[in-house]
DSSP file (Angstrom, degrees, kcal/mol; ACC not computed):
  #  RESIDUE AA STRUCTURE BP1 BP2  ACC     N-H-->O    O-->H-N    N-H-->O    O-->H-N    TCO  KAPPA ALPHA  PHI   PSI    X-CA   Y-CA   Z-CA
    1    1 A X              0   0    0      0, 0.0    45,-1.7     0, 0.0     2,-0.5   0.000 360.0 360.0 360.0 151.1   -1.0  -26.3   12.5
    2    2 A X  B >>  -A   45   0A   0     43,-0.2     3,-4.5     1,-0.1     4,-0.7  -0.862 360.0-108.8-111.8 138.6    0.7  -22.7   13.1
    3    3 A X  H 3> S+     0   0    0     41,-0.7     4,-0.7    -2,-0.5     5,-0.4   0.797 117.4  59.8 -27.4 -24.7   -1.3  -19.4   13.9
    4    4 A X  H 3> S+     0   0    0     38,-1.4     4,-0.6    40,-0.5    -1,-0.3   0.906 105.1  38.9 -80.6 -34.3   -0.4  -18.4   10.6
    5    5 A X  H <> S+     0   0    0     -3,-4.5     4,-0.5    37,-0.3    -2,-0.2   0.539 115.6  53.6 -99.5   6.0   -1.9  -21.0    8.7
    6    6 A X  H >X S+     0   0    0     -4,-0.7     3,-1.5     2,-0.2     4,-1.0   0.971 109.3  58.3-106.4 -94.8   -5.2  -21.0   11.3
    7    7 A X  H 3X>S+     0   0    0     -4,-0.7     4,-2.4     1,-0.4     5,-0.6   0.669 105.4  45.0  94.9 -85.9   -5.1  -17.1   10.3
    8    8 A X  H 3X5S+     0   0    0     -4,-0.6     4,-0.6    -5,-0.4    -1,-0.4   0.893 114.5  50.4 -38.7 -71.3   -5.5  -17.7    6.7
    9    9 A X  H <X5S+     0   0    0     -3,-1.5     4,-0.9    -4,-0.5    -2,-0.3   0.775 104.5  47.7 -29.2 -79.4   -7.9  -19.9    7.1
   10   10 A X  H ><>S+     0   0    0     -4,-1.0     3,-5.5     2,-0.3     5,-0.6   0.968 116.3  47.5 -56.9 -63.4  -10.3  -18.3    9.4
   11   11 A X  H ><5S+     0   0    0     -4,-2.4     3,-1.0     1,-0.4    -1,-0.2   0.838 107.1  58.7 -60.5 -18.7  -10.2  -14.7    6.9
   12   12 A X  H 3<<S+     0   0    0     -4,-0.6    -1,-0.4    -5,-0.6    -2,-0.3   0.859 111.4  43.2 -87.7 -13.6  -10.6  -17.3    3.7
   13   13 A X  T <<5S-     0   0    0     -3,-5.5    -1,-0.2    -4,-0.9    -2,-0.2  -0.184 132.8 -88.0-106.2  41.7  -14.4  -18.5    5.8
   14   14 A X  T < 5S+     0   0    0     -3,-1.0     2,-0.7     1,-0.2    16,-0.4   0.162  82.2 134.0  91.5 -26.7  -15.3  -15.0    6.6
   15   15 A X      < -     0   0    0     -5,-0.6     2,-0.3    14,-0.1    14,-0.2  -0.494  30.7-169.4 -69.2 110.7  -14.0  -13.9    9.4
   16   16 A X  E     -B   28   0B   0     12,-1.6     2,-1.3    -2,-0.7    12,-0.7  -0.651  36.0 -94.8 -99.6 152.5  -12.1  -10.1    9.5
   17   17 A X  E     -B   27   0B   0     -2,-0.3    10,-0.2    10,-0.2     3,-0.1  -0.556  33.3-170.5 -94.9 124.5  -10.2   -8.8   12.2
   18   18 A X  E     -     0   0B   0      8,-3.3     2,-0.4    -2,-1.3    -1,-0.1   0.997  62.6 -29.7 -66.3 -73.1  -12.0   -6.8   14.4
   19   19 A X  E     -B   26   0B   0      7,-0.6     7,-1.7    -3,-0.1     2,-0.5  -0.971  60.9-112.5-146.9 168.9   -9.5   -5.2   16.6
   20   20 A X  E     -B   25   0B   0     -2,-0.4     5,-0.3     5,-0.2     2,-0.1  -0.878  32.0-164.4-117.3 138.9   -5.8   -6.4   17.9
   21   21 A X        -     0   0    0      3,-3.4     5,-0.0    -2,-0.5    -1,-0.0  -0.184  40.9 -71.7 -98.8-178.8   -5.7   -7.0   21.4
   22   22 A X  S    S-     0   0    0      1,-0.2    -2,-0.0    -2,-0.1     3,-0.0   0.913 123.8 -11.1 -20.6 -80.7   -2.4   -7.3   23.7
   23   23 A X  S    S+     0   0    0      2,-0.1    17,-1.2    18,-0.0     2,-0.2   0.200 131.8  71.2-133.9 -20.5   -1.2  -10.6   22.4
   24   24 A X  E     - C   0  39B   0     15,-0.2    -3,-3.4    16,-0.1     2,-0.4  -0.760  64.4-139.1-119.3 151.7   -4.4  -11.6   20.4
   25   25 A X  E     -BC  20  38B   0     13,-1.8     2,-0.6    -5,-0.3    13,-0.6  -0.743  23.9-137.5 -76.5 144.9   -6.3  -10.6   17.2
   26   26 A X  E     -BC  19  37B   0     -7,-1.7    -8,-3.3    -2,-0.4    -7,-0.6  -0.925  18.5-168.6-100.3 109.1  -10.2  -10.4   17.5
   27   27 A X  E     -B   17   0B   0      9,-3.0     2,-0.3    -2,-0.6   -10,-0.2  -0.162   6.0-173.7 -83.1-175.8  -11.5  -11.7   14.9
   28   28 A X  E     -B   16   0B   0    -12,-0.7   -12,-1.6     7,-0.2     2,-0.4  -0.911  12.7-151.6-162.8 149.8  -15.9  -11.3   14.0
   29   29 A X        -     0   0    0      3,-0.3     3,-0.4    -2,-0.3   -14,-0.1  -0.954  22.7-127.0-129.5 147.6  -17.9  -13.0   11.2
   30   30 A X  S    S+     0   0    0     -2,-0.4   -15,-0.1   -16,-0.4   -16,-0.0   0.720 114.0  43.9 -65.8 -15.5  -21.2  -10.9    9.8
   31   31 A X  S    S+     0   0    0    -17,-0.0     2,-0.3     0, 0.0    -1,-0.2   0.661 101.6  83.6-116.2  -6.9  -23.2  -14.2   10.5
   32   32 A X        -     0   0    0     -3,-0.4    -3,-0.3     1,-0.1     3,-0.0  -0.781  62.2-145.4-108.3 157.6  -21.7  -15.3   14.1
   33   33 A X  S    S+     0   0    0     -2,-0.3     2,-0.3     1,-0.1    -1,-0.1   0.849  78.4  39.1 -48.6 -65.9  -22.6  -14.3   17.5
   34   34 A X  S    S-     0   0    0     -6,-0.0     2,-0.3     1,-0.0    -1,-0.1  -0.712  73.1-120.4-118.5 130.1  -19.3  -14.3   19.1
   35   35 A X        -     0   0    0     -2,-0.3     2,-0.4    -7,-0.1    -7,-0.2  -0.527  19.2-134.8 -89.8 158.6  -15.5  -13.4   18.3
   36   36 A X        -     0   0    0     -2,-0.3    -9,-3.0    -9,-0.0     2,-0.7  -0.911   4.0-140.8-110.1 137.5  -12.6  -15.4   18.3
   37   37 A X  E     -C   26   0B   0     -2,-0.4     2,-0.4   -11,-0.2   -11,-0.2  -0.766  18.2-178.1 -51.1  66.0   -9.3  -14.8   19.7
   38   38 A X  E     -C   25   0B   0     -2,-0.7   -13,-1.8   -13,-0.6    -2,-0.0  -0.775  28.7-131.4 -99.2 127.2   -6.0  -16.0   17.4
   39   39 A X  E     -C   24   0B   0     -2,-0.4   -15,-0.2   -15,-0.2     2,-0.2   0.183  16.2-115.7 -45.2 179.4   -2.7  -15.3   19.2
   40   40 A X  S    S+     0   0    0    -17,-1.2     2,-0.6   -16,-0.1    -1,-0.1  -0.556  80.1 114.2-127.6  58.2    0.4  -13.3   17.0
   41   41 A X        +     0   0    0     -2,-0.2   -38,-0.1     1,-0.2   -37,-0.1  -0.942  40.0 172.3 -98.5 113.2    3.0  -16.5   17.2
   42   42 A X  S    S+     0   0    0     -2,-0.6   -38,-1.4   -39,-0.1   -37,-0.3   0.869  74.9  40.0 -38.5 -57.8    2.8  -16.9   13.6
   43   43 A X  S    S+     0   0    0    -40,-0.1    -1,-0.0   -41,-0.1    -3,-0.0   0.507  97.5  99.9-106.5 -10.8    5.6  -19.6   13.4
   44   44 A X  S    S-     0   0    0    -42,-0.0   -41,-0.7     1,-0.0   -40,-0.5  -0.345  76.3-122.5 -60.0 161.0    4.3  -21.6   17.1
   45   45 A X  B     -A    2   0A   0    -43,-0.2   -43,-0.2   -42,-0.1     2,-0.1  -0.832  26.0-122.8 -83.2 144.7    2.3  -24.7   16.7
   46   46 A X        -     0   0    0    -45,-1.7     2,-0.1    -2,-0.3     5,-0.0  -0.368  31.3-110.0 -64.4 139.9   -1.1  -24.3   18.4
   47   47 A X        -     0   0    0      1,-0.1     0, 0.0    -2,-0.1     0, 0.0  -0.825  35.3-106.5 -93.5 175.4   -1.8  -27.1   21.2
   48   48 A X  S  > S+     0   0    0      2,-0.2     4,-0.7     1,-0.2    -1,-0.1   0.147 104.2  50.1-103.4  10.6   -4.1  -29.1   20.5
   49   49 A X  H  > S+     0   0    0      2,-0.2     4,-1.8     1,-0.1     5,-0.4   0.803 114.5  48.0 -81.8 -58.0   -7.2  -28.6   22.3
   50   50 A X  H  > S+     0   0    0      1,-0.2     4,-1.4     2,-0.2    -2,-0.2   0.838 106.0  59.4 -34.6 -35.8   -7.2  -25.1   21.5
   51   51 A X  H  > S+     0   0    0      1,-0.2     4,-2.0     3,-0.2    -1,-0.2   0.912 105.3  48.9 -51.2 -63.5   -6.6  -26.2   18.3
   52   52 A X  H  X S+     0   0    0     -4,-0.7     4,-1.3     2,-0.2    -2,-0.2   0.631 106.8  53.2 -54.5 -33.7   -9.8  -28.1   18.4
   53   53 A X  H >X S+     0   0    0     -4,-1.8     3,-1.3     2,-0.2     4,-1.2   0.965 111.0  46.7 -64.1 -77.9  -12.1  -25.2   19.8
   54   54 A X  H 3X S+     0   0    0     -4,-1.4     4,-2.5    -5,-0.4     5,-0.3   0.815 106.0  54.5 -52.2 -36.7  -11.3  -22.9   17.3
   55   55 A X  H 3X>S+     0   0    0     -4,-2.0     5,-1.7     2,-0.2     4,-1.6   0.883 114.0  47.3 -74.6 -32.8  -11.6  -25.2   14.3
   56   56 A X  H <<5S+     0   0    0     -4,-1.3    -2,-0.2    -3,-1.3    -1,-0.2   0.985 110.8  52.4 -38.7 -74.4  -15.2  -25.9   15.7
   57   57 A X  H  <5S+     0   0    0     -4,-1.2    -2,-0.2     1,-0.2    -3,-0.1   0.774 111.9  42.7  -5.2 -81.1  -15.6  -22.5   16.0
   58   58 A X  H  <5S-     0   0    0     -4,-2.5    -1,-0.2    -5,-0.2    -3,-0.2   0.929 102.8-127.1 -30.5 -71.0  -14.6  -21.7   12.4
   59   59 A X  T  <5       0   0    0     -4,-1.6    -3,-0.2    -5,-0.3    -2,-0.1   0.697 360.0 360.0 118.4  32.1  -16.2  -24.0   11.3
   60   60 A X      <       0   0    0     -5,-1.7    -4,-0.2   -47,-0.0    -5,-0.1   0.395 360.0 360.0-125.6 360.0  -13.8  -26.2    8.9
């Protein structure tokens, strides 16, 4: 999956972007605790533990 379509994703289960970091977005959801980090490679593929965190995370 590419940052772009993870991206998409996240904003279509709630999550807005908080503020843009270096290299990273910071994302927040009104109902979670904790923010998430999605780099600005659009077009990499993600590996795929990372991959895995964040989709936990998210929650899809």
């Amino acid at each position: 999956m590419k940052w772009s379509e993870l991206r998409r994703i996240a904003e279509n289960k709630g999550w807005y972007l908080y503020r843009r970091g270096g290299r990273h977005d910071i994302y927040r959801h009104k109902e979670k605790d904790y923010p998430i980090e999605i780099e600005r490679h659009d077009s990499q593929e993600i590996r795929q533990g990372l991959f895995y965190k964040l989709k936990k995370q998210i929650g899809f």
